[in-house]
PASEKOL-680619 format. One line per 4 residues: number of its first residue (from 0); for each residue x, y negated, z of C-alpha. Coordinates in pm, 1 decimal. Layout:
N
NUM = X,Y,Z  ...
//
This chain:
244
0 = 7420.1,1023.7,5547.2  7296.4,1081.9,5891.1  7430.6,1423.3,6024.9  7151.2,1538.2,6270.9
4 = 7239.0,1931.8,6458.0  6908.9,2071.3,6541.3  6816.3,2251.7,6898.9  6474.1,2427.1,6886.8
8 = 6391.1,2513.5,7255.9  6181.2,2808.2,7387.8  6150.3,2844.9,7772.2  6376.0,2563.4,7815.3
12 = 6656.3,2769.8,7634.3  6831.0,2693.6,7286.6  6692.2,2936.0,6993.3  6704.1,2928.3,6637.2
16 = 6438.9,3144.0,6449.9  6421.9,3297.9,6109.3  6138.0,3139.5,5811.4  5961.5,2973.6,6183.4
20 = 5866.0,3359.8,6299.9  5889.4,3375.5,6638.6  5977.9,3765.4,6644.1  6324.4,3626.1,6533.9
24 = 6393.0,3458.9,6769.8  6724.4,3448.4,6912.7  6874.2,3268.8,7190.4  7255.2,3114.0,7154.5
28 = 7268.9,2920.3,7509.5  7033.1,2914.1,7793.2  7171.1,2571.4,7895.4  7044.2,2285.4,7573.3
32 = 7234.7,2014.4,7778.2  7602.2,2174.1,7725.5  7456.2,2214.4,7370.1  7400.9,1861.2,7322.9
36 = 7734.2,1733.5,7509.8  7935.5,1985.1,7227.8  7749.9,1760.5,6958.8  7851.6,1433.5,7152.3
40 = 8161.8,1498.2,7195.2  8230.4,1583.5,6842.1  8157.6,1213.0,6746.0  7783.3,1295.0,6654.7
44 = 7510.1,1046.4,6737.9  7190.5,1178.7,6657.1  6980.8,1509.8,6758.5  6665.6,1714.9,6629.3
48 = 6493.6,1886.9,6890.4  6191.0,2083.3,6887.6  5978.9,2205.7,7160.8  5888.2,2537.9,6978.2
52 = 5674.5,2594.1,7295.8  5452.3,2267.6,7277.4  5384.2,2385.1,6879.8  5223.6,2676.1,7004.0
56 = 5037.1,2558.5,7279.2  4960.9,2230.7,7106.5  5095.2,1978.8,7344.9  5418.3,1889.2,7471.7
60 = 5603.0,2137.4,7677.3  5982.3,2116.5,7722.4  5996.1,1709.0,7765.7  6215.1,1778.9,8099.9
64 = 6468.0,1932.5,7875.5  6444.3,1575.8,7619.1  6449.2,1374.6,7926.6  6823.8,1566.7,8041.8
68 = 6976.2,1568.7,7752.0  6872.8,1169.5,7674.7  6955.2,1074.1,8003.1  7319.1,1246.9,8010.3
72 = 7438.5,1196.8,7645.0  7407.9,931.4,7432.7  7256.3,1073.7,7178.0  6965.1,973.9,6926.9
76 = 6718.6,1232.9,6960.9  6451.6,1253.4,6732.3  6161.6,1501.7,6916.4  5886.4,1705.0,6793.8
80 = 5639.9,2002.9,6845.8  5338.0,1998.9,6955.3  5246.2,1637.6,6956.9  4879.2,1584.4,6920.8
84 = 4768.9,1300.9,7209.2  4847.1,957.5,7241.1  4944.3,1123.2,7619.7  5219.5,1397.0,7446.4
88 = 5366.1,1029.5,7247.8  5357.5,869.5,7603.3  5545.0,1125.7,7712.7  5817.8,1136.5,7460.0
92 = 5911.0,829.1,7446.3  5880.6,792.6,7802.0  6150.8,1116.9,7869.5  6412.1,963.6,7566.3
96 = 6331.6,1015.6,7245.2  6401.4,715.9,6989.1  6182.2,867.2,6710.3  5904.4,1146.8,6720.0
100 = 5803.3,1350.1,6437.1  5447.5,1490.2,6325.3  5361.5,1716.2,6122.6  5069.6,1926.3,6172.0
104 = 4873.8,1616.6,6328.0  4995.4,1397.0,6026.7  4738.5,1736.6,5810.0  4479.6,1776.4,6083.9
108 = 4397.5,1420.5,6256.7  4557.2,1170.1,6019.5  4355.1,901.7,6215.9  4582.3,938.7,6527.5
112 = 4842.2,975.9,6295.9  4767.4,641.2,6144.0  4713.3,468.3,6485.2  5069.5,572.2,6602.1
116 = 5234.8,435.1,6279.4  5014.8,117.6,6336.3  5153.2,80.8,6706.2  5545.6,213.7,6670.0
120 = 5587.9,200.3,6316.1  5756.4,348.6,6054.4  6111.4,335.4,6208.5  6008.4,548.0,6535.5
124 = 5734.7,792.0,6341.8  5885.4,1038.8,6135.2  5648.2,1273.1,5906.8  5707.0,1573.0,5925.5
128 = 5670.4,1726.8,5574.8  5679.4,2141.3,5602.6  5616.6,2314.2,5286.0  5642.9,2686.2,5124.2
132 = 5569.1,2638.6,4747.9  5563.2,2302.1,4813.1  5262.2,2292.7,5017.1  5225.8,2166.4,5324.6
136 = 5229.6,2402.5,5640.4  5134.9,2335.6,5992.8  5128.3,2442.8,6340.6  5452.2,2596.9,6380.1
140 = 5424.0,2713.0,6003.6  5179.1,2986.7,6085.4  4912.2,2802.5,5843.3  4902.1,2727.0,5486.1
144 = 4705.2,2427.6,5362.9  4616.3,2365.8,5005.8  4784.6,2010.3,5012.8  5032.0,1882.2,4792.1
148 = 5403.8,1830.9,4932.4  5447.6,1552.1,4697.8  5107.1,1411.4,4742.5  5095.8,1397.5,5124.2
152 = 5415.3,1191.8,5138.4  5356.3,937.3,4876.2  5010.0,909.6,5079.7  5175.3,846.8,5406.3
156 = 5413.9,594.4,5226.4  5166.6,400.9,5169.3  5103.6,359.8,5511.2  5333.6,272.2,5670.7
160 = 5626.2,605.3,5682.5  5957.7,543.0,5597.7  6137.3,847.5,5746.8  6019.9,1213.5,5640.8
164 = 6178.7,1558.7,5720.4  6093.9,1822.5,5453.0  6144.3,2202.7,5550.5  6136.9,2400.8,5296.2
168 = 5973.3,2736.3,5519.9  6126.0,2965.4,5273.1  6483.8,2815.0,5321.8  6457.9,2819.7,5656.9
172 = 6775.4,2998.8,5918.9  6817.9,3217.5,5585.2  7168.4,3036.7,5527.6  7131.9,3083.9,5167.5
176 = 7150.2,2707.6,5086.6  6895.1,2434.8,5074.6  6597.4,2298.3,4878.8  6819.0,2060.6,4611.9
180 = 6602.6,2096.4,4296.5  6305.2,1975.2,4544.3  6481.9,1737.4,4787.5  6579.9,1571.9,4456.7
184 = 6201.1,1578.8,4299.0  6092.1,1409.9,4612.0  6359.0,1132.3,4648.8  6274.5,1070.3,4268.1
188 = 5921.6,1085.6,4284.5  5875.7,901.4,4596.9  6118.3,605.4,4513.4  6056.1,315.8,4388.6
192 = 6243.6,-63.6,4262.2  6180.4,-207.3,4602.9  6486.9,-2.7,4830.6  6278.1,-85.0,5165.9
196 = 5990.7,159.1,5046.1  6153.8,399.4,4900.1  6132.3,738.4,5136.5  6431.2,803.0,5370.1
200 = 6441.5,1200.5,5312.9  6639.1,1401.3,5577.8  6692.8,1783.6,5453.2  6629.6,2052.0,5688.8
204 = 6641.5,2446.3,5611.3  6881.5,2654.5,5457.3  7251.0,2468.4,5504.6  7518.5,2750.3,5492.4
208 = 7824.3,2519.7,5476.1  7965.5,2216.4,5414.6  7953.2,2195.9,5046.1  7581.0,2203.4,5070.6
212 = 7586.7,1855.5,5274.4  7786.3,1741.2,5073.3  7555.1,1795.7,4757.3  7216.9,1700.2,4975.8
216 = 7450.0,1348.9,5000.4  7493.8,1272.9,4674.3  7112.8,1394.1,4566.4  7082.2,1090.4,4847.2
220 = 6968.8,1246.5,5146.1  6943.6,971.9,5410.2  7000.0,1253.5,5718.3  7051.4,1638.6,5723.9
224 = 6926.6,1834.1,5975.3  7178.1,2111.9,5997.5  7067.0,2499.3,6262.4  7167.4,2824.6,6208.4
228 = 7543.7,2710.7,6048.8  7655.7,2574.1,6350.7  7523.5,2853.2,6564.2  7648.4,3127.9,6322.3
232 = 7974.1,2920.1,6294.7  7933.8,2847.6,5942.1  8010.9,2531.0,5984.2  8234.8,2416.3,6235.3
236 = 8168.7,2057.6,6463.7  8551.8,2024.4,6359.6  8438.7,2011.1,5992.6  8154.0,1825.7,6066.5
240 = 8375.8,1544.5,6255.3  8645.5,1510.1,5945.3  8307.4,1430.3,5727.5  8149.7,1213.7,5988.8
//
């Protein structure tokens, strides 16, 4: 299981926030990079970041910060937040990032959607699946749609996605534990006798410690996106390194 620390960045600083409110937001380091080279250097290979800004303003924002940390670490970073344009993709991939994830385009203009799985496939286009009450929510969680958590993946399977990230909002920097009754629903539901199409679900929201990675590894988990317990020292990159 892939073990993937998250940095959400606001004003080109590192932040974690509470259920996605920004009013919570607190800052741990004003400098992402020396973030990022903590991860590295604790044998880690991959990265979550999220330009909290470009979610609000609904286009990419802090790409300077994904283009210095992917051109000084060697690091996997998968990027997202406010992608909407074939321009914000451009960008992305253009600054570092190996895979981008959408989610509130994905709800609100599946046709781009669609055309980016079409040109960079499934291996480089992650959906992004954010639910409360397993619905879907979008644009920065502030919106509640009426679809189907469950529904809006196996749709999206069928075209093409291989990787999804499910948030469950409610979970989310609470460090109260994470989704397993509904991270297990989905890798049930969503499977199927051919391995290749099965859905490759990384966890995100609500990891307190390492037992909980643990379990979200043998529910089969294919990545875990793991916040707040770093930054609140709930988990150490020590521990993290002896499971790695």
């Amino acid at each position: 299981m892939r073990i993937i620390p998250a940095i959400d960045i606001i004003d080109g600083k590192c932040v974690r926030l509470t259920r996605g409110d920004f009013d919570t937001k607190k800052v741990y380091n004003e400098n992402p990079l020396e973030v990022a080279k903590q991860f590295e250097n604790a044998g880690i290979e991959y990265l979550h970041l999220v330009d909290l800004d470009g979610a609000k303003a609904h286009e990419i924002v802090n790409y300077k910060v994904l283009e210095q940390i992917a051109t000084k670490t060697s690091l996997k970073i998968d990027f997202g937040g406010g992608l909407k344009s074939d321009e914000d993709l451009y960008i992305a991939f253009n600054s570092g990032a190996k895979q981008i994830t959408g989610g509130s385009i994905a709800v609100k203009n599946p046709k781009v959607f669609e055309k980016w799985l079409d040109k960079y496939g499934g291996k480089k286009i992650i959906l992004g699946a954010d639910a409360k009450d397993e619905k879907i929510a979008v644009n920065g969680w502030q919106e509640q749609s009426n679809l189907d958590l469950i529904t809006f993946i196996k749709a999206y399977q069928k075209k093409g996605v291989q990787y999804v990230i499910c948030t469950d909002i409610s979970k989310d920097g609470m460090l109260e534990g994470p989704s397993n009754e509904l991270y297990s629903k989905i890798i049930h539901e969503c499977s199927n006798s051919s391995s290749d199409q099965s859905v490759k679900l990384i966890a995100s929201g609500g990891v307190s410690n390492l037992d909980d990675v643990i379990r979200l590894k043998e529910l089969g988990c294919e990545g875990v996106i793991i916040g707040k317990a770093l930054y609140e020292n709930k988990i150490s990159l020590r521990d993290l390194e002896k499971f790695i």
